[in-house]
MOPAC internal coordinates of N, CA, C and O (Angstrom, degrees):
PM7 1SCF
backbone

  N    0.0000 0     0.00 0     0.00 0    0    0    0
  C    1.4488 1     0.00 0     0.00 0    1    0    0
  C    1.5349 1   108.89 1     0.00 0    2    1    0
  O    1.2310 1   123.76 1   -46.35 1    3    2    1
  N    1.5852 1   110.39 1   133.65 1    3    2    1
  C    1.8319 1   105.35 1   173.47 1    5    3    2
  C    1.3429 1   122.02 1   -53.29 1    6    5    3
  O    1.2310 1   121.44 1   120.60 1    7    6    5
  N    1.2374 1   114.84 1   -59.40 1    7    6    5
  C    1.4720 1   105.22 1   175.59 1    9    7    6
  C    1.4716 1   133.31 1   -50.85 1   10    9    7
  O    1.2310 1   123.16 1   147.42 1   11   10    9
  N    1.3732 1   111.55 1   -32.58 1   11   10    9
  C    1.2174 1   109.32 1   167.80 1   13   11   10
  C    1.3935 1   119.22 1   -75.21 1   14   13   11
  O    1.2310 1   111.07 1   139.87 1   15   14   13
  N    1.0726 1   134.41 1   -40.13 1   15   14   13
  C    1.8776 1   146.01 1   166.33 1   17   15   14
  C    1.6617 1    82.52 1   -55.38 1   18   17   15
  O    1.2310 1   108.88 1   131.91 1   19   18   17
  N    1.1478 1   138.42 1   -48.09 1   19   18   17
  C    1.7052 1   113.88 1  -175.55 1   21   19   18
  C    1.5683 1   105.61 1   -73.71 1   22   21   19
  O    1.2310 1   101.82 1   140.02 1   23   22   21
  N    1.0554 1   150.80 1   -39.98 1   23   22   21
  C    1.4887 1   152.60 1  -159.06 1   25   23   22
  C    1.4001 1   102.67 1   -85.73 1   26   25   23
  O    1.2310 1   119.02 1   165.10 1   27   26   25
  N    1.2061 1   119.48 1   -14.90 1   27   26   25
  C    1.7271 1   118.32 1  -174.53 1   29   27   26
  C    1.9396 1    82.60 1   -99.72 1   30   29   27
  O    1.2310 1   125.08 1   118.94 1   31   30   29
  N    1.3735 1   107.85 1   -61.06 1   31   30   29
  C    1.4930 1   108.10 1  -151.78 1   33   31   30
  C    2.0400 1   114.29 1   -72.32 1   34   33   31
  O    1.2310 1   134.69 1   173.99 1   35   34   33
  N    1.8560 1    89.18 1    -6.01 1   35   34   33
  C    1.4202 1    91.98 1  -175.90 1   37   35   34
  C    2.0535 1   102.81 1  -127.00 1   38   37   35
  O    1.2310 1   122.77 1  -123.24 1   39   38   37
  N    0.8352 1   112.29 1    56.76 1   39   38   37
  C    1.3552 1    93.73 1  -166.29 1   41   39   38
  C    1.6456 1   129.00 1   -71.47 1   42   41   39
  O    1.2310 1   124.87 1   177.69 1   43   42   41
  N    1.5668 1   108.26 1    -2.31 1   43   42   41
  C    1.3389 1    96.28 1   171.97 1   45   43   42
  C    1.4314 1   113.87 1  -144.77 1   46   45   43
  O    1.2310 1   131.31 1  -125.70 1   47   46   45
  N    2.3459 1    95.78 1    54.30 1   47   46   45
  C    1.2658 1   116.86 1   151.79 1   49   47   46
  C    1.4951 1   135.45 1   -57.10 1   50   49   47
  O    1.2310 1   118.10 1   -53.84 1   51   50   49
  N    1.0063 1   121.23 1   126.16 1   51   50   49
  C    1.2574 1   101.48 1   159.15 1   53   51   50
  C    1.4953 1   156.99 1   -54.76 1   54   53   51
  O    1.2310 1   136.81 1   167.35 1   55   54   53
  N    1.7734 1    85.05 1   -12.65 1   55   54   53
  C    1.3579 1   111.80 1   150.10 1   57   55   54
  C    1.6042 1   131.44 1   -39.30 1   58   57   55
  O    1.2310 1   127.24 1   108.44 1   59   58   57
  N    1.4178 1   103.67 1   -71.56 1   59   58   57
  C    1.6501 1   144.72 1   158.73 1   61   59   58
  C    2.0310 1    86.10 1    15.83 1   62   61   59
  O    1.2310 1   111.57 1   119.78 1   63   62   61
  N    1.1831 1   133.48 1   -60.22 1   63   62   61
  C    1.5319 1   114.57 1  -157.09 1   65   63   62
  C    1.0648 1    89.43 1   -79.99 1   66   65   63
  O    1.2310 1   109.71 1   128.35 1   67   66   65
  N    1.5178 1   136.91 1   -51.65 1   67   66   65
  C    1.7358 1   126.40 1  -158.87 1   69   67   66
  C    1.8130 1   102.01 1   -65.97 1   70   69   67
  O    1.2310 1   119.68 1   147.49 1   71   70   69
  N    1.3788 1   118.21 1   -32.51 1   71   70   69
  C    1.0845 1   105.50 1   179.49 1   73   71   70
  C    1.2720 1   128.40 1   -64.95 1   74   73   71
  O    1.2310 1   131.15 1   140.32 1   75   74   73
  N    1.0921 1    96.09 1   -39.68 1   75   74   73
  C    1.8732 1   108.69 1   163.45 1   77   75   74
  C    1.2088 1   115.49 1   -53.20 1   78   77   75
  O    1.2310 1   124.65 1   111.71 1   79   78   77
  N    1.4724 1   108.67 1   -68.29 1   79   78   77
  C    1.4203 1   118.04 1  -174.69 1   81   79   78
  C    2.0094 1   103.65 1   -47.62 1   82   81   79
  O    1.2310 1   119.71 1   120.77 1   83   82   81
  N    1.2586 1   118.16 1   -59.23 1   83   82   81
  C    1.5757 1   105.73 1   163.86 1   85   83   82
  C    1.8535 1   133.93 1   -43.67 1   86   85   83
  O    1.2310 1   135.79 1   152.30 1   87   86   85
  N    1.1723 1    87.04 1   -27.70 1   87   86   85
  C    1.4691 1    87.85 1  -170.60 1   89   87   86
  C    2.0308 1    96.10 1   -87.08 1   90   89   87
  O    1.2310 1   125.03 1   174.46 1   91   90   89
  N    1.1470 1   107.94 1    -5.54 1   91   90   89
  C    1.3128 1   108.40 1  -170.97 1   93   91   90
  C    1.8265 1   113.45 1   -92.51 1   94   93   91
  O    1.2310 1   132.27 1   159.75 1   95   94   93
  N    1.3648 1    93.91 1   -20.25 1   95   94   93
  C    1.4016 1   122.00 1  -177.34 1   97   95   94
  C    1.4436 1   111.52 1   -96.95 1   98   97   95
  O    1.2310 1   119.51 1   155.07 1   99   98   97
  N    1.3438 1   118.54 1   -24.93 1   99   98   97
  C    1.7411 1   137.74 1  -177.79 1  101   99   98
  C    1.4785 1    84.19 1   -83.09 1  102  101   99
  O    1.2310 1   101.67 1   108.08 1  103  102  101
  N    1.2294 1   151.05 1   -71.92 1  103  102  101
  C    1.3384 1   154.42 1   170.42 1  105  103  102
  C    1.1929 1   126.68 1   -24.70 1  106  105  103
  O    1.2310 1   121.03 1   131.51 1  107  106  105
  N    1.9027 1   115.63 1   -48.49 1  107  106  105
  C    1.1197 1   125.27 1  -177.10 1  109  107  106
  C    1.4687 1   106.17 1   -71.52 1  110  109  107
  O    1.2310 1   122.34 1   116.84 1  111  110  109
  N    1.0543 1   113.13 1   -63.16 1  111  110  109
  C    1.7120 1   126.23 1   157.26 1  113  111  110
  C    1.3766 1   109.33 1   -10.09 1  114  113  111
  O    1.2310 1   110.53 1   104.25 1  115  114  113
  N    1.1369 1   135.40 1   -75.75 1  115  114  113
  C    1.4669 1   144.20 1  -157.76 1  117  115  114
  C    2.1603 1    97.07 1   -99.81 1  118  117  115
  O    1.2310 1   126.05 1  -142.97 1  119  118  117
  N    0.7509 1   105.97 1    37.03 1  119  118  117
  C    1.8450 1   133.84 1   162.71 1  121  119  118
  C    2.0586 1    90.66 1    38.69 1  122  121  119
  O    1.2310 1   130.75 1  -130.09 1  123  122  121
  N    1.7622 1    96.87 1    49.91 1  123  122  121
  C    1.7597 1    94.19 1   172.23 1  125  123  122
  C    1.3814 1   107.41 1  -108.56 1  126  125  123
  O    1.2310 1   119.89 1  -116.04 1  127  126  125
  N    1.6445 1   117.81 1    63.96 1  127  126  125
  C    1.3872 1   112.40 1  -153.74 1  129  127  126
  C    1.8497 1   120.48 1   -71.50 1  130  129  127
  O    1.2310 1   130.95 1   168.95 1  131  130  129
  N    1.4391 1    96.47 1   -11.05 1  131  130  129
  C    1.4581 1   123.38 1   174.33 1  133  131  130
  C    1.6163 1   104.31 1   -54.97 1  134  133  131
  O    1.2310 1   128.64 1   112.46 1  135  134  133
  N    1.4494 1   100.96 1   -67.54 1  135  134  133
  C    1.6784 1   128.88 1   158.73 1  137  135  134
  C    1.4300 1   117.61 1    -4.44 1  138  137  135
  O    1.2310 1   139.39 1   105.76 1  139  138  137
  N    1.7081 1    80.00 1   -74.24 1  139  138  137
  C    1.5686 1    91.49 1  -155.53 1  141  139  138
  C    1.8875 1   108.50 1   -92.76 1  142  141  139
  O    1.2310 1   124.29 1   172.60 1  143  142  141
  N    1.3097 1   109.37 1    -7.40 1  143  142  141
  C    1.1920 1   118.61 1   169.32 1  145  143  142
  C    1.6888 1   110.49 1   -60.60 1  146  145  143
  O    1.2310 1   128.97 1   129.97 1  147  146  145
  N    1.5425 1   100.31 1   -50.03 1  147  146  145
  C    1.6506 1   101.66 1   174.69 1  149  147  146
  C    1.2618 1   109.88 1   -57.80 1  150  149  147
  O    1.2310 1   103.04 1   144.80 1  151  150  149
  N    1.0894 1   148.74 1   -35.20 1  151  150  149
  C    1.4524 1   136.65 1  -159.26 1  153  151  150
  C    1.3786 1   108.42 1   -88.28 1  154  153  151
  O    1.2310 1   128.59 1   125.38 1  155  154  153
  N    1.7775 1   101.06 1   -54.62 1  155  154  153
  C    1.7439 1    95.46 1   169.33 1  157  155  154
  C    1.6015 1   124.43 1   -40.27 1  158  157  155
  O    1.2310 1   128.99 1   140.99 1  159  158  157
  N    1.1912 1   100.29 1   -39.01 1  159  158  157
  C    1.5667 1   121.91 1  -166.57 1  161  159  158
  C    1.6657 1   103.90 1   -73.97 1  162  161  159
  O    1.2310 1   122.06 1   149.58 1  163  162  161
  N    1.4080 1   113.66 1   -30.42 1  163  162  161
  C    1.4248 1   108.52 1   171.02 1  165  163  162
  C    1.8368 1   111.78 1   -94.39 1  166  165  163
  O    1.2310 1   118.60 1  -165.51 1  167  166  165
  N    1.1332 1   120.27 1    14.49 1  167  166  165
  C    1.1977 1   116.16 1   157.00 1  169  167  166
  C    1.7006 1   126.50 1   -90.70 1  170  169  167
  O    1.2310 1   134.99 1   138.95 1  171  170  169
  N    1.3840 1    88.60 1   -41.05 1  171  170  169
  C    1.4391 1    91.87 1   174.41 1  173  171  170
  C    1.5962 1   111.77 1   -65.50 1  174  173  171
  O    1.2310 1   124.03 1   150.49 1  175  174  173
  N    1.3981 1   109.87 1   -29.51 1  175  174  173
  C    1.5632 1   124.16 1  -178.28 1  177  175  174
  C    1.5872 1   106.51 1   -62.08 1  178  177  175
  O    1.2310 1   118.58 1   126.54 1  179  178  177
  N    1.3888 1   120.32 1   -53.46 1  179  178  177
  C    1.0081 1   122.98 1  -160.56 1  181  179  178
  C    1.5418 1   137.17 1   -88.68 1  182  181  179
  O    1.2310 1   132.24 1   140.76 1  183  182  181
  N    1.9784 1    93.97 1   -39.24 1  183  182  181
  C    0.6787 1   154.84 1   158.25 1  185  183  182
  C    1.5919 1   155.39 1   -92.49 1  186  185  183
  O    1.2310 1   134.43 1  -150.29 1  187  186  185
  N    2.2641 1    89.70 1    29.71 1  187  186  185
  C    1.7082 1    88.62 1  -172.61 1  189  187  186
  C    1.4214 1   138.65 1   -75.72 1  190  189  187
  O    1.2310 1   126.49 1   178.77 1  191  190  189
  N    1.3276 1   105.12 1    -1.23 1  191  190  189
  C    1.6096 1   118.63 1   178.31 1  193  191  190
  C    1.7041 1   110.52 1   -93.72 1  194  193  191
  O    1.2310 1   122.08 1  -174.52 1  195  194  193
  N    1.4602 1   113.62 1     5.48 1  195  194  193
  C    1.4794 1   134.23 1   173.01 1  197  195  194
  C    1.6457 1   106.53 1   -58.29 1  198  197  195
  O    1.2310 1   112.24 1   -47.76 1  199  198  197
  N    1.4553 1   132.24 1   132.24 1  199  198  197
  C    1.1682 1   132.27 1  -176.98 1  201  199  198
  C    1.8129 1    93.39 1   -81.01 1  202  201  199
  O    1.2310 1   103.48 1  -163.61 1  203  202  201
  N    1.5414 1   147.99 1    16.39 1  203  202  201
  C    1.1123 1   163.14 1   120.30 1  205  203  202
  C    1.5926 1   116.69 1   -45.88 1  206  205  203
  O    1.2310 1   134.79 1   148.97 1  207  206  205
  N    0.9444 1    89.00 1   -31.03 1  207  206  205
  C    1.6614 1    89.57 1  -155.59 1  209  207  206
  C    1.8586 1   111.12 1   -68.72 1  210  209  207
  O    1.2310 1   128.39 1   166.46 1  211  210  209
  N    0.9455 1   101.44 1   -13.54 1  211  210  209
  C    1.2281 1    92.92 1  -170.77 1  213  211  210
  C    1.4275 1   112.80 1  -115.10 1  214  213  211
  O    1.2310 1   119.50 1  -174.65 1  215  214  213
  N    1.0597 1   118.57 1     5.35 1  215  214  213
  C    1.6056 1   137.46 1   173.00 1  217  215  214
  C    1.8446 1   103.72 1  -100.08 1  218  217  215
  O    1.2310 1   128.55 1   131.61 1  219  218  217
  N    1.7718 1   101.14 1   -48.39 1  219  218  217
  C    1.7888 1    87.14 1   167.66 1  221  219  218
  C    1.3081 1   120.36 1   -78.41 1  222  221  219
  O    1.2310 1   115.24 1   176.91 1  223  222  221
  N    1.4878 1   126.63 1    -3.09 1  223  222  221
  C    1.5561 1   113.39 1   166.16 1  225  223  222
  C    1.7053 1   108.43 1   -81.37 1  226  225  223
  O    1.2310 1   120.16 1   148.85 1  227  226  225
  N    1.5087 1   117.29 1   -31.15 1  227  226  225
  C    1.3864 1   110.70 1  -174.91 1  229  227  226
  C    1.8171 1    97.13 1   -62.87 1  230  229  227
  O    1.2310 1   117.72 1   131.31 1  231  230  229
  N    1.3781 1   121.95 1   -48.69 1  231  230  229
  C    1.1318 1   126.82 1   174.42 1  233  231  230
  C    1.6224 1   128.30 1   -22.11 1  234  233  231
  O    1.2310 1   130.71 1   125.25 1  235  234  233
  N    1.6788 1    96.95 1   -54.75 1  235  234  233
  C    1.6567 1   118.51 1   177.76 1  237  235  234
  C    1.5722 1    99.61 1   -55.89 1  238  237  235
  O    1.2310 1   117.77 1   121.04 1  239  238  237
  N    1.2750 1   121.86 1   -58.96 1  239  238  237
  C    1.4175 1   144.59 1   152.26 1  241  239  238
  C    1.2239 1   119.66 1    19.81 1  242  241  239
  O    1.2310 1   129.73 1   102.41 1  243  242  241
  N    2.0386 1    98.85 1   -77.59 1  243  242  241
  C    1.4899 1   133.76 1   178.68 1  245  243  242
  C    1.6236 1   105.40 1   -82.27 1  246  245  243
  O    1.2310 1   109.67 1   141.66 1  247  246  245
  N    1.0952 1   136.99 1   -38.34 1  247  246  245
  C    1.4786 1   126.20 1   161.97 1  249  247  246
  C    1.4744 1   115.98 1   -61.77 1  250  249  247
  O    1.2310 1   112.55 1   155.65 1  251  250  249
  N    1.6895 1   131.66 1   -24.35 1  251  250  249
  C    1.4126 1   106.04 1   172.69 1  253  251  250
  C    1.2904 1    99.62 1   -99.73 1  254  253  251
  O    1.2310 1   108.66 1  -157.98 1  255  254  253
  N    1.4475 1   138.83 1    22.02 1  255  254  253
  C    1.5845 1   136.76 1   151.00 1  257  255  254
  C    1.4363 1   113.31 1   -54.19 1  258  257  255
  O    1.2310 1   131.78 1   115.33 1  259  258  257
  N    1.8410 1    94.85 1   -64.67 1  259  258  257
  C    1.0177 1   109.99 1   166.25 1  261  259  258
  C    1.1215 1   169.78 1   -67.55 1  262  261  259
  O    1.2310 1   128.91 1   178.31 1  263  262  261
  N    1.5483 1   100.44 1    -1.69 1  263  262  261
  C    1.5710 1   138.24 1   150.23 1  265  263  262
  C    1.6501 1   110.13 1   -75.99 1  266  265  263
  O    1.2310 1   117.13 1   165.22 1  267  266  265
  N    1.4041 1   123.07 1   -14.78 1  267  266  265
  C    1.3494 1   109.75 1  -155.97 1  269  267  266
  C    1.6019 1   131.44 1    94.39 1  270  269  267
  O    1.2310 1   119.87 1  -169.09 1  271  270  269
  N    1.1300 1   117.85 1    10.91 1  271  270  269
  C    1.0687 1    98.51 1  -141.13 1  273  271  270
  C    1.7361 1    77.22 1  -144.55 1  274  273  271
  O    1.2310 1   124.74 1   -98.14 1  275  274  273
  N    1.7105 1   108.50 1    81.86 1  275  274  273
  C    1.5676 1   125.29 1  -170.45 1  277  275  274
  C    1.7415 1   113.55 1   -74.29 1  278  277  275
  O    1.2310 1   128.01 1   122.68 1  279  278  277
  N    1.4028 1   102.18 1   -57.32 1  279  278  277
  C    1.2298 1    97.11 1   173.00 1  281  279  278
  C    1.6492 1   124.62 1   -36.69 1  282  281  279
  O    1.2310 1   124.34 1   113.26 1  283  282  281
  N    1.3937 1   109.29 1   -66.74 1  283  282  281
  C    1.6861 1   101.68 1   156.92 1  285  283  282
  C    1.5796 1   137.28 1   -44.16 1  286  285  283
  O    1.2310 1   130.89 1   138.25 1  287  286  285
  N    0.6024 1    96.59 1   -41.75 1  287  286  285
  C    2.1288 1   113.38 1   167.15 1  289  287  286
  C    1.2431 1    67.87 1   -53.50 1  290  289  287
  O    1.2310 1   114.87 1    65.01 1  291  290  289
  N    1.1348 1   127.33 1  -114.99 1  291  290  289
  C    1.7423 1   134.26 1  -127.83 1  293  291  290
  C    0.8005 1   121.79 1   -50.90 1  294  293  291
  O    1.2310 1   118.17 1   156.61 1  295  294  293
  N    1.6720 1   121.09 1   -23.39 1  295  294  293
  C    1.2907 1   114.48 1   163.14 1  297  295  294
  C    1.5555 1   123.08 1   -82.48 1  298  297  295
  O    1.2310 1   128.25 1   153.97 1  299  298  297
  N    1.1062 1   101.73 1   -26.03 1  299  298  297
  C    1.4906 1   102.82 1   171.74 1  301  299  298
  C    1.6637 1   116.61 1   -58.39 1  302  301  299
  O    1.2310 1   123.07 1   128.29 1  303  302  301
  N    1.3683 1   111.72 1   -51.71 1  303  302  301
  C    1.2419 1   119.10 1   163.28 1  305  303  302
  C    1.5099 1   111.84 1   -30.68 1  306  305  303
  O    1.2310 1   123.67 1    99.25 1  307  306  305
  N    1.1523 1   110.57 1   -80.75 1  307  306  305
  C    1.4767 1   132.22 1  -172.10 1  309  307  306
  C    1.3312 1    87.62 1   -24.26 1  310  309  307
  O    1.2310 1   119.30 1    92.56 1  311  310  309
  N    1.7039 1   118.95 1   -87.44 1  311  310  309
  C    1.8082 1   127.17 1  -177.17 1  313  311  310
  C    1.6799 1   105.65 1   -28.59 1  314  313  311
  O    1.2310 1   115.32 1   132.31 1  315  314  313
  N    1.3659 1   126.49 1   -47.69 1  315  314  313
  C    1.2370 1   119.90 1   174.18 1  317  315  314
  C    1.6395 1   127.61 1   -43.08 1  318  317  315
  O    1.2310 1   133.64 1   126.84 1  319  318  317
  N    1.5173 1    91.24 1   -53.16 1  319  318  317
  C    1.5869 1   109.01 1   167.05 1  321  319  318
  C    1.6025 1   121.01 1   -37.45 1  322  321  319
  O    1.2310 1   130.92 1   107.73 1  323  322  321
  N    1.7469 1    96.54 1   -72.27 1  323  322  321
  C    1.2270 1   125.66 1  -176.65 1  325  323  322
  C    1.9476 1   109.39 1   -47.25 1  326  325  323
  O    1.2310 1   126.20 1   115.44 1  327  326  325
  N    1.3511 1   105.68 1   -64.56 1  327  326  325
  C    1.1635 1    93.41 1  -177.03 1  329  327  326
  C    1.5170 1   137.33 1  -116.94 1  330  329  327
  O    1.2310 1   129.81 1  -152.24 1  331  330  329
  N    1.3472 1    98.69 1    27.76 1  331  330  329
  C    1.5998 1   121.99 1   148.31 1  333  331  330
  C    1.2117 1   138.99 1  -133.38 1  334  333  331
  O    1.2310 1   132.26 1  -128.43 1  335  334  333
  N    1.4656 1    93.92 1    51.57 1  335  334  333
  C    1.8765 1   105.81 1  -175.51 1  337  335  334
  C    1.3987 1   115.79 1   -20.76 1  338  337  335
  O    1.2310 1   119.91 1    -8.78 1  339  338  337
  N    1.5615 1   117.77 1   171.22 1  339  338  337
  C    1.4164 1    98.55 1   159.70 1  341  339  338
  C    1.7716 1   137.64 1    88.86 1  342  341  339
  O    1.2310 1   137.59 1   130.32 1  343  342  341
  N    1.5345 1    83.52 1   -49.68 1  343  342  341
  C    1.4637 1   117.44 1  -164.78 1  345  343  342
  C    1.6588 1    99.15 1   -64.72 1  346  345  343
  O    1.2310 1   125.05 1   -39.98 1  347  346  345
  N    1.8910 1   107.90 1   140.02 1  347  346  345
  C    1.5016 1    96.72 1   146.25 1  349  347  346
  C    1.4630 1   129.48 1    -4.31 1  350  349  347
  O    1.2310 1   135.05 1    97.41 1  351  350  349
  N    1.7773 1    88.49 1   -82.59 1  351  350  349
  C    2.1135 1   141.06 1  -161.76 1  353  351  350
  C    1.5867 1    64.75 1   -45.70 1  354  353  351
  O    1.2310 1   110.69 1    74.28 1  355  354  353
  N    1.1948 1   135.11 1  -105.72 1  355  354  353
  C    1.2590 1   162.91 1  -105.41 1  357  355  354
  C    2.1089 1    95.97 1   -78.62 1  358  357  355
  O    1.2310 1   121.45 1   165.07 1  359  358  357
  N    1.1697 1   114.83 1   -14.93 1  359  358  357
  C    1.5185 1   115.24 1  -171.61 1  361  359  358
  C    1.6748 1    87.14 1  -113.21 1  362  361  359
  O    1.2310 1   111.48 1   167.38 1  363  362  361
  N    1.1000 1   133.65 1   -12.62 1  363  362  361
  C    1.1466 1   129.46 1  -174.86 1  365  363  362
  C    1.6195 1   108.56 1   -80.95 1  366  365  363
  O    1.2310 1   136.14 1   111.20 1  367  366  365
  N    1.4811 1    86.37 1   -68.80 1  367  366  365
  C    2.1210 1   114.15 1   156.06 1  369  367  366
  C    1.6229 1    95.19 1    -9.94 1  370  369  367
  O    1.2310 1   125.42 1   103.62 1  371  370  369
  N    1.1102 1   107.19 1   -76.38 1  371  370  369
  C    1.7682 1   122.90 1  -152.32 1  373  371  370
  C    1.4463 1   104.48 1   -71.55 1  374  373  371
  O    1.2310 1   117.67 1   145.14 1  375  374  373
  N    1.3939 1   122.05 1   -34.86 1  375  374  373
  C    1.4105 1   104.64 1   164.54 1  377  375  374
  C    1.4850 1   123.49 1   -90.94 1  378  377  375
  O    1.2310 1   112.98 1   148.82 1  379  378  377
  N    1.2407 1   130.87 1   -31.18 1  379  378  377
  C    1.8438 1   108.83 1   136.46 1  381  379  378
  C    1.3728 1   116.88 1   -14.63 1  382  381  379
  O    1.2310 1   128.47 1    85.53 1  383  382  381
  N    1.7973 1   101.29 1   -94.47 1  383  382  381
  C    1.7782 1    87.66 1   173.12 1  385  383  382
  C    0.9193 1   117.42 1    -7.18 1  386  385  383
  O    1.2310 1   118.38 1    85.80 1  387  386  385
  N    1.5270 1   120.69 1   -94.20 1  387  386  385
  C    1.3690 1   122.77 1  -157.66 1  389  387  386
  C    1.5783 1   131.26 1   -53.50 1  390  389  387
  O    1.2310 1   126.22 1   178.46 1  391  390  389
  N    1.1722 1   105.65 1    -1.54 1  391  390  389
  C    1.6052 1   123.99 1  -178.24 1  393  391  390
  C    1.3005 1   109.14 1   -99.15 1  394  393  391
  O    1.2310 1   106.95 1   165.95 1  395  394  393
  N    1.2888 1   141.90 1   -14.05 1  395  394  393
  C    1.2748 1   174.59 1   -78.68 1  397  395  394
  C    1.7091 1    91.51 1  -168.83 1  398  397  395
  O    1.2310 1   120.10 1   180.00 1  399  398  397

């Protein structure tokens, strides 16, 4: 896969969050939510001042919805809220919540 041959062969692109953030979304797509949870999850990790970053934590978000597994969603949400006001991720976050 390209993105991954770029994240091994480039590691301190500036690229590095969108690639993640794609490969996290290439994952979700093809139902590897385990997958694609890691990658989102290493953007926000790696990468929290990433204009990504706050769309792949809402992301992590929507995979433990979608596992079942609410209590986590909501808190993840919540962190979305909290520390990317403003944000897309973060207006998205809040209406989950609120559907919740």
């Amino acid at each position: 896969m390209a993105f991954q041959n770029f994240i091994k062969k480039y590691p301190d692109s500036t690229y590095q969050p969108n690639a993640n953030y794609w490969l996290g979304q290439l994952n979700y797509n093809k139902g590897k939510k385990d997958d694609a949870a890691y990658y989102f999850a290493s953007v926000v990790k790696n990468y929290p001042k990433s204009p990504k970053a706050a769309d792949a934590m809402y992301k992590v978000g929507v995979i433990m919805q979608d596992k079942g597994d609410t209590a986590k969603a909501k808190a993840v949400y919540q962190q979305v809220i909290n520390k990317y006001p403003g944000t897309d991720g973060a207006k998205q976050a809040q209406k989950r919540l609120n559907a919740m």
